[in-house]
N, C-alpha and C positions, 0 to 999 in steps of 0.2 A: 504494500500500500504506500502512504505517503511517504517519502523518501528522505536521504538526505546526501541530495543527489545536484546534479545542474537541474538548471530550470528548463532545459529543452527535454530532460528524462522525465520530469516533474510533470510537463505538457503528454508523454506518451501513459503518465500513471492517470493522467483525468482521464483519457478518451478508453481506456482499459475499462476503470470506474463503470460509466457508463454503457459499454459493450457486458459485463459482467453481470451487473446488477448490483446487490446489497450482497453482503459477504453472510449476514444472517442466514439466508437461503440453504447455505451449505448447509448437508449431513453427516453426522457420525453414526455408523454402524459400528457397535462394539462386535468384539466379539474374545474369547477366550486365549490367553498368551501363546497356546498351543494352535493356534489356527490361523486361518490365512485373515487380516485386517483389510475389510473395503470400506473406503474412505471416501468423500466428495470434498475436491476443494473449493475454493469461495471463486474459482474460475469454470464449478462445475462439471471439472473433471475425474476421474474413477482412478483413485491411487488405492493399487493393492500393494501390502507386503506379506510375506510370507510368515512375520513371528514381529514383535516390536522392534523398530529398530533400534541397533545398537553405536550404530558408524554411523555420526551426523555431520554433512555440512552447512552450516548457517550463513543465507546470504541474505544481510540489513541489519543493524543494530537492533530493528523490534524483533526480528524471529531470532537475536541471539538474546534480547535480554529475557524471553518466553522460557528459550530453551534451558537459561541458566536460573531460571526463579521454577522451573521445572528440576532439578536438581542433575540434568546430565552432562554438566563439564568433562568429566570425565570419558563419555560416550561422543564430543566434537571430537574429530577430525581433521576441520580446517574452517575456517571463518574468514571475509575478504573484506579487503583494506578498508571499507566504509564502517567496518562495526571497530575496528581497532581506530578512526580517527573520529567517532562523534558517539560513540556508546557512551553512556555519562555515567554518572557515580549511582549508587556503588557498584553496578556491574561491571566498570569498566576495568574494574582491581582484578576481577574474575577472569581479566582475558591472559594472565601470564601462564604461559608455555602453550596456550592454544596456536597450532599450524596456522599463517596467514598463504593464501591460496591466490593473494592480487584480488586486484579489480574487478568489478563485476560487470562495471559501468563501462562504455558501452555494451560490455557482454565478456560472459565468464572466457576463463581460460580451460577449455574441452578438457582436457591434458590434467591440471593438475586437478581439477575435480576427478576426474578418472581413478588420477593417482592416488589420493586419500582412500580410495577402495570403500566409498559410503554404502549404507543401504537405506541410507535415504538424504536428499538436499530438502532443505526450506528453505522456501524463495519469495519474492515479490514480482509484481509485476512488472514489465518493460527493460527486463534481464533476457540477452540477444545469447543466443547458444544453448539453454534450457531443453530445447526437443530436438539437440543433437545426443543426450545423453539417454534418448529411448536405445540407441542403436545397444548401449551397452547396460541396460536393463536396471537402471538404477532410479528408482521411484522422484518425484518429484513433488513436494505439498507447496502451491503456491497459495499466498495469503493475501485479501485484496479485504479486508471490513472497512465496512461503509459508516458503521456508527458506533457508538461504544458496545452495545448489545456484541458485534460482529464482534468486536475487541475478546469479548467475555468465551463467545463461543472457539475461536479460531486456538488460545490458549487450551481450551477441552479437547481441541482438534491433533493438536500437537501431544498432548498428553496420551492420544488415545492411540498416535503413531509410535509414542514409543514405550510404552506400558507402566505410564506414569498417570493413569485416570486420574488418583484418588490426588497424588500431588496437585492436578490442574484445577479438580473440581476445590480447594483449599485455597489456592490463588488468587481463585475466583468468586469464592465467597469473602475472601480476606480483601480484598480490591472492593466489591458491593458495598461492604461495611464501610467503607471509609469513605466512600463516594457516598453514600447515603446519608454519613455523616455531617459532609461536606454539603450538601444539598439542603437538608432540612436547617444547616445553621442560613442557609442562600436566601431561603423561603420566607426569615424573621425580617426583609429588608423588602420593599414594596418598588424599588430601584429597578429599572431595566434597562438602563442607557445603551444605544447603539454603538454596536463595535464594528471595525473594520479589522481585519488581521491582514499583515502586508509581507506573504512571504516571500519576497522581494522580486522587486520590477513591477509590482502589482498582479503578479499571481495571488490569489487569497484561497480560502476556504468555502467551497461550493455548498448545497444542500444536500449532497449523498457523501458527505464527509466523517469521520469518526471527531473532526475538530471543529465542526459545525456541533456535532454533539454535545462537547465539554464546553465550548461558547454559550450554551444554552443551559448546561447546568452550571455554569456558572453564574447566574442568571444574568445574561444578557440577550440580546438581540444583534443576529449575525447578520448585517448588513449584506455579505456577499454572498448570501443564500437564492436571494431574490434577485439576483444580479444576472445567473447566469444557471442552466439544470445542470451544468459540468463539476463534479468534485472538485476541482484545483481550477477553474478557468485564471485566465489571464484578463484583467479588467480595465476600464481605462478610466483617467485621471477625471473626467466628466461622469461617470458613474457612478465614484465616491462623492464629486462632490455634490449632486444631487442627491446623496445618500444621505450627506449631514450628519458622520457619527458623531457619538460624545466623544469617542474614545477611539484611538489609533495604534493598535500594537502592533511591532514589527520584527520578524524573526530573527533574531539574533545571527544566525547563517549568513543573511541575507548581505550580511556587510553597509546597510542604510543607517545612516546618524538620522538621528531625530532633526537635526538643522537641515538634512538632505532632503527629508519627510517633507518638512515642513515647507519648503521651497519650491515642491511641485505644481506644474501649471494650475492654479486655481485654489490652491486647497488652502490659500489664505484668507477663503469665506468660511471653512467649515470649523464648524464649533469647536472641535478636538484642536484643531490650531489656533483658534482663538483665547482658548481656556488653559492650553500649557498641559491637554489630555494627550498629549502624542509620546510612547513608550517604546523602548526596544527593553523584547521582554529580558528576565535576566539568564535563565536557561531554556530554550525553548526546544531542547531536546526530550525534555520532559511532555511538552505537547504535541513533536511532527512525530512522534513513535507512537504505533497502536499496539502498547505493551502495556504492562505493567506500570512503567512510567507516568501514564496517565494520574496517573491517583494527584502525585507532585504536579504534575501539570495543570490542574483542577487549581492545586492550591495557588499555583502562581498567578492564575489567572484570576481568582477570585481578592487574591492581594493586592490586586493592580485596580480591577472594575470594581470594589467594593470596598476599600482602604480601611473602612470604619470597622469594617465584619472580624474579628480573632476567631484566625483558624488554625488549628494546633498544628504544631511542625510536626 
């Protein structure tokens, strides 16, 4: 799903979004350690393995922080350059002596995924070389969730590839609780100012997004929901400002200063630059990941849109 990637991969993970559906849709069929696992990914596709697998590779820092809050570090194989340069704390202490296998971006290296000897890769979308590796029969669960629900399920999805149920379904009630948390303290404040999220160049956050989601339990109003039906579209500077948010956060990736923000054609009429509501978040890895991470991500964002609200670290 969403990446943290260039913005021209960024633009192939929206129009995926949309060719795929909601990632919810996907099924798990359990079935017993001893038996063959059929699986449906959130791309709709039928991944069998023949026993859980044991030999992982993880390609994106969200299906490596799943994997490692899953407890199978020990069962990676190889993980590629994007989860060792933006995985954030604390998983990212998790990645010493895990195999780095390169880039994924624009597209794996055949070869050393081969090499790693997996029986099974987890992947994202808009990773070029993926269904070269049918030739050599090595399973592929690709993860596309569209909103946190997706988020909740795709973790169970990965549990159930490697016979880690009871772990996923604990992660995922451990995640509920804290979000639920997080929500009903949202709900004491009668506040819903409009946001914008700028994941830079004015890519933002569409309506079939998992970060449209946490926008929303954060309680705000996602400006760039109504903008456009694409998950990531790309927007333009007349769009926001007819949008008028209160409030302007900007992915920290993105490399955009708030002075940058605020300097764009027009956007010296909208409120959020008027008021001194323009923000570059402070870890936004915690929000472009549909992982675990989520939960922090929640809180950052509700520290930013809600500044009065204490919400516990």
């Amino acid at each position: 799903m969403f990446k943290r990637i260039t913005l021209a991969a960024l633009s192939v993970a929206a129009s995926a979004v949309v060719l795929a559906g909601c990632g919810t849709t996907a099924q798990v069929t359990s079935a017993p350690s001893n038996h063959r696992i059929k699986l449906v990914d959130d791309l709709h596709q039928t991944v069998i393995l023949n026993k859980p697998a044991t030999r992982i590779v993880a390609l994106e820092p969200s299906n490596a922080e799943i994997v490692l809050d899953l407890g199978l570090k020990r069962e990676v194989v190889g993980m590629d350059d994007s989860i060792f340069q933006y995985t954030p704390a604390p998983w990212h202490a998790e990645l010493k002596g895990i195999p780095n296998i390169g880039p994924s971006y624009p597209g794996i290296s055949v070869e050393k995924v081969v090499a790693a000897k997996p029986d099974l890769v987890v992947a994202s979308t808009g990773i070029k070389g993926l269904s070269d590796l049918k030739q050599f029969h090595i399973p592929v669960l690709i993860l596309n969730p569209a909103s946190i629900v997706g988020v909740y399920h795709d973790i169970k999805l990965v549990g159930e590839a490697t016979g880690r149920t009871r772990q996923a379904q604990s992660v995922v009630r451990q995640m509920r609780a804290q979000m639920d948390a997080i929500e009903q303290k949202v709900k004491t404040t009668h506040q819903r100012p409009k946001v914008f999220y700028d994941l830079g160049d004015l890519y933002t956050a569409g309506p079939h997004s998992f970060i449209n989601s946490l926008i929303n339990l954060a309680g705000a109003v996602n400006v760039g929901a109504s903008m456009s039906t694409q998950a990531y579209p790309l927007v333009t500077a007349e769009q926001v400002v007819k949008a008028d948010p209160n409030d302007i956060l900007i992915d920290s990736s993105a490399g955009t200063t708030v002075s940058q923000e605020d300097q764009r054609a027009g956007f010296s009429a909208i409120l959020a630059v008027k008021t001194g509501h323009v923000y570059v978040m402070p870890n936004s890895s915690y929000i472009d990941e549909p992982s675990p991470a989520l939960v922090m991500g929640l809180k950052e964002l509700v520290h930013i849109i809600h500044p009065h609200l204490k919400i516990g670290e």
